[in-house]
DRENTOR-772621 format. One record per residue (C-alpha): residue in one letter; y, x, z. Coordinates in steps of 0.02 Angstrom, whole numbers, padded with zeros to 5 digits, always signed. Each point is the difference from the previous one (the first is absolute). Layout:
aYXZ;...
***
This chain:
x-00758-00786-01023;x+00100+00067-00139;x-00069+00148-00103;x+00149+00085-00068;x+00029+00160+00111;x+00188-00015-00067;x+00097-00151+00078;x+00143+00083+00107;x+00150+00011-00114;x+00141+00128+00020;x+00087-00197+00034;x-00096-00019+00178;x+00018+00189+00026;x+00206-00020-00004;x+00004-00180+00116;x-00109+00082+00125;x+00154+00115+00019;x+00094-00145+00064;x-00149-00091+00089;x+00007+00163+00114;x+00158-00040+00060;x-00078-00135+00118;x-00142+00128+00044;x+00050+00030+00189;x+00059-00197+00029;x-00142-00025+00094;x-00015+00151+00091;x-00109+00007+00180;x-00102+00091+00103;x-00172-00062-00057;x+00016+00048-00181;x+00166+00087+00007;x+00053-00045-00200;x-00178-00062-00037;x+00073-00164-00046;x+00124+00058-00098;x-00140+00118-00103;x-00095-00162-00027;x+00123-00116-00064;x+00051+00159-00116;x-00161+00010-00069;x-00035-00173+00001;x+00037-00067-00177;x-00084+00153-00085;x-00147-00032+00083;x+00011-00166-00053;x+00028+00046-00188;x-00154+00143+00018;x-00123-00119+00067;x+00059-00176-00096;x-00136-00131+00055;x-00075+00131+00100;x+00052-00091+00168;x-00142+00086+00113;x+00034+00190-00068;x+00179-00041+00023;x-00023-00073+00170;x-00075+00172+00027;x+00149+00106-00056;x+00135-00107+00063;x-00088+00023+00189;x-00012+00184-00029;x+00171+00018-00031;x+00063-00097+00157;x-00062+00130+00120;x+00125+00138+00072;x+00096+00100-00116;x+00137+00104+00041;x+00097+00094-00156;x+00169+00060-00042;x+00102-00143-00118;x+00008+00114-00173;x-00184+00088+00012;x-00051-00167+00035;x+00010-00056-00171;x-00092+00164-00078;x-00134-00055+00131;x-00018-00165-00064;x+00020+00064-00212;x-00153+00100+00060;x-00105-00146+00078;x+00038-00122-00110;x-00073+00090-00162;x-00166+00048+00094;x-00004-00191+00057;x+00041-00041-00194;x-00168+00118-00044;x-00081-00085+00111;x-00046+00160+00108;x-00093-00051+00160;x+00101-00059+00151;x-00067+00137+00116;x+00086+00127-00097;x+00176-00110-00009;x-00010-00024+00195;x-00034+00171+00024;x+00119+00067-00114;x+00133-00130+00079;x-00024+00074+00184;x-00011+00180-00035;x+00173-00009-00113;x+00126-00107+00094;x+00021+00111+00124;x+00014+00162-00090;x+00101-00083-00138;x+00127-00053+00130;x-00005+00170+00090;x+00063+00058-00187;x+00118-00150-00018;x+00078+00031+00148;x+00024+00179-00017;x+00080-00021-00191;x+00095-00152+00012;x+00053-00043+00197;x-00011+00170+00094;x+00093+00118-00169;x+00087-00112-00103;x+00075-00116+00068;x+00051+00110+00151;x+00095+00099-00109;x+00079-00123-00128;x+00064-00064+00188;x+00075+00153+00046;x+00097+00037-00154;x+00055-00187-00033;x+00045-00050+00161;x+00116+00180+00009;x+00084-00052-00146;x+00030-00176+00087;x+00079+00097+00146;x+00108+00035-00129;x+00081-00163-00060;x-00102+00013-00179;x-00094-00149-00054;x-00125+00122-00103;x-00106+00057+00137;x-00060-00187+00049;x-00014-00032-00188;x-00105+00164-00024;x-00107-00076+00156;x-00034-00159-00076;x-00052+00064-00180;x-00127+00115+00055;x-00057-00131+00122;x-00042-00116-00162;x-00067+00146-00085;x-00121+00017+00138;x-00049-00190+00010;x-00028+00022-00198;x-00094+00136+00008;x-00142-00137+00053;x-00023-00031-00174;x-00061+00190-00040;x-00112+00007+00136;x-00083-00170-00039;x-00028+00038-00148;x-00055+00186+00010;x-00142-00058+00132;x-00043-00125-00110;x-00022+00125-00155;x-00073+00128+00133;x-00144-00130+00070;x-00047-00036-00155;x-00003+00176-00066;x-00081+00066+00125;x-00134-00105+00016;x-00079+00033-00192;x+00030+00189+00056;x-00102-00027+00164;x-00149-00125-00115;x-00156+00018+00152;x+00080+00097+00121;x+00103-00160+00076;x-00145-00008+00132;x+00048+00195+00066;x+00166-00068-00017;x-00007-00157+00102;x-00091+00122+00127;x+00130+00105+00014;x+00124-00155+00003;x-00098-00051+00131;x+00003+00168+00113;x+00178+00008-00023;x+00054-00182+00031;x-00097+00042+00178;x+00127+00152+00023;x+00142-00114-00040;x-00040-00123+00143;x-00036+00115+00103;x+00154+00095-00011;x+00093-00184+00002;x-00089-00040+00190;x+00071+00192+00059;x+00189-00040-00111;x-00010-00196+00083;x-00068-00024+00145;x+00048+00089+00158;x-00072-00031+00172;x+00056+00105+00144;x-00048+00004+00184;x+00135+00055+00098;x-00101+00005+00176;x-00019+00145+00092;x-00122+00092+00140;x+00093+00059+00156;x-00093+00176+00043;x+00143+00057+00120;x+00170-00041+00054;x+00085+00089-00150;x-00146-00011-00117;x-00064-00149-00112;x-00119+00012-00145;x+00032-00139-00142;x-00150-00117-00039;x+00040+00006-00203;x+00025+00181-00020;x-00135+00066+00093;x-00122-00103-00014;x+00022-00121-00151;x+00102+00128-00114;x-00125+00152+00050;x-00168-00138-00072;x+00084-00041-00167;x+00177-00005-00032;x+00039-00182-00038;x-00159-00057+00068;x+00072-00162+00067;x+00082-00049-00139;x-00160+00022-00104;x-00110-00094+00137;x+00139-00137-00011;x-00001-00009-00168;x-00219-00008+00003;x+00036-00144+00130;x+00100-00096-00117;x-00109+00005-00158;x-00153-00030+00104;x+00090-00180+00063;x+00060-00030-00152;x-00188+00003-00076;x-00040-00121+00141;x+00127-00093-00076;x+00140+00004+00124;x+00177-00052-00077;x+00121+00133-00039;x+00119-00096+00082;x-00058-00028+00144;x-00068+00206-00012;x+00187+00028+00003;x+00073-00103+00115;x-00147+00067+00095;x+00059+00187+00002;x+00175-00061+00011;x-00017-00085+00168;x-00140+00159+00072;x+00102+00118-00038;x+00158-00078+00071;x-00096-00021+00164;x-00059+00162-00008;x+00176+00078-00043;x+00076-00109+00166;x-00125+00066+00117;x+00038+00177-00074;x-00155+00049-00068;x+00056+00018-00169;
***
């Protein structure tokens, strides 16, 4: 394994700009842009570890799991990870770091970039379209490259933060991988709730002109999204018996198709 602490170079930190590009190619429902994430991270692992082929077995497997972030905070995320990877911090506190930020990164992403904006920049250029001038599209397209740029600040300010932060933090990275840890468990649980929705749309007959639905007062009144969440435990408890995700899928697919035909759900 290589001793320096120092071997990403503002070089890899500006080409993973335009690695990202490719980050939602393989996009599914198993792992969402976990692919993508991976082959990101891939040959910085590779330049971290050198020789180090069972460490970087390691990393390259952790970073092939889901992960689900907003394209520009994406790249702050990854500045971040890569300098605790290149101080060799332990890979508990990456992994937990990694699943407790994605998701509130791209809540933040979102928010900035997609849902202000852009929205607005669309407004205002596409009125002066409806116009006949040739600025407003031009306006559109410039501040849509500016955005894309932008990639380069926030890889490189995560970087500069991870590595920062961590000489601040010196032995309180265990509290912090604790608290990575409890929060990454928030952000998968609030995923299940934001993906996953299983309603029952059967109903009790008490009278002629009076029905009581199954899934409000019954499953709704236990836990709101309880079926969903026991779907969800179902899943990850076949999985662990080693069932295939794709068969898992087609699985649910074809259920809940049958299901949906006899008018259950």
């Amino acid at each position: 394994m290589k001793e320096s602490n120092y071997v990403i170079t503002k070089k890899d930190l500006n080409q993973s700009v335009w690695r990202s590009i490719l980050l939602q190619g393989t996009f599914n429902y198993e792992r969402y842009q976990g692919s993508g994430w991976c082959a990101m991270m891939a040959p910085y692992l590779e330049k971290i570890y050198g020789d180090d082929k069972e460490e970087l077995r390691e990393a390259l497997k952790d970073n092939s799991g889901f992960f689900n972030c907003q394209l520009i905070m994406t790249m702050f995320l990854q500045g971040l990870l890569l300098s605790l990877y290149e101080k060799k911090q332990s890979r508990d506190l990456i992994n937990n770091l990694r699943v407790s930020l994605f998701g509130p990164l791209a809540g933040i992403g979102d928010s900035l970039f997609w849902f202000t904006l852009m929205p607005i920049m669309a407004g205002v250029c596409s009125s002066m379209a409806n116009e006949g001038s040739l600025v407003g599209p031009a306006i559109y397209f410039i501040v849509y490259i500016a955005v894309f740029l932008s990639k380069y600040f926030f890889v490189h300010a995560g970087y500069k933060m991870g590595a920062t932060s961590i000489s601040k933090l010196g032995e309180k990275t265990k509290d912090l991988s604790t608290a990575a840890s409890i929060l990454g468990c928030t952000v998968i649980g609030g995923l299940i709730a934001t993906l996953i929705t299983f309603n029952i749309k059967t109903t009790i007959s008490i009278t002629d002109a009076a029905s009581v639905s199954i899934q409000e007062a019954f499953f709704d009144q236990i836990i709101p999204g309880f079926l969903p969440v026991l779907i969800t435990v179902l899943m990850y408890y076949l999985i662990k018996k080693k069932v295939s995700p794709t068969v898992l899928i087609v699985g649910i697919l074809v259920v809940c198709l049958a299901l949906s035909l006899v008018g259950i759900v």
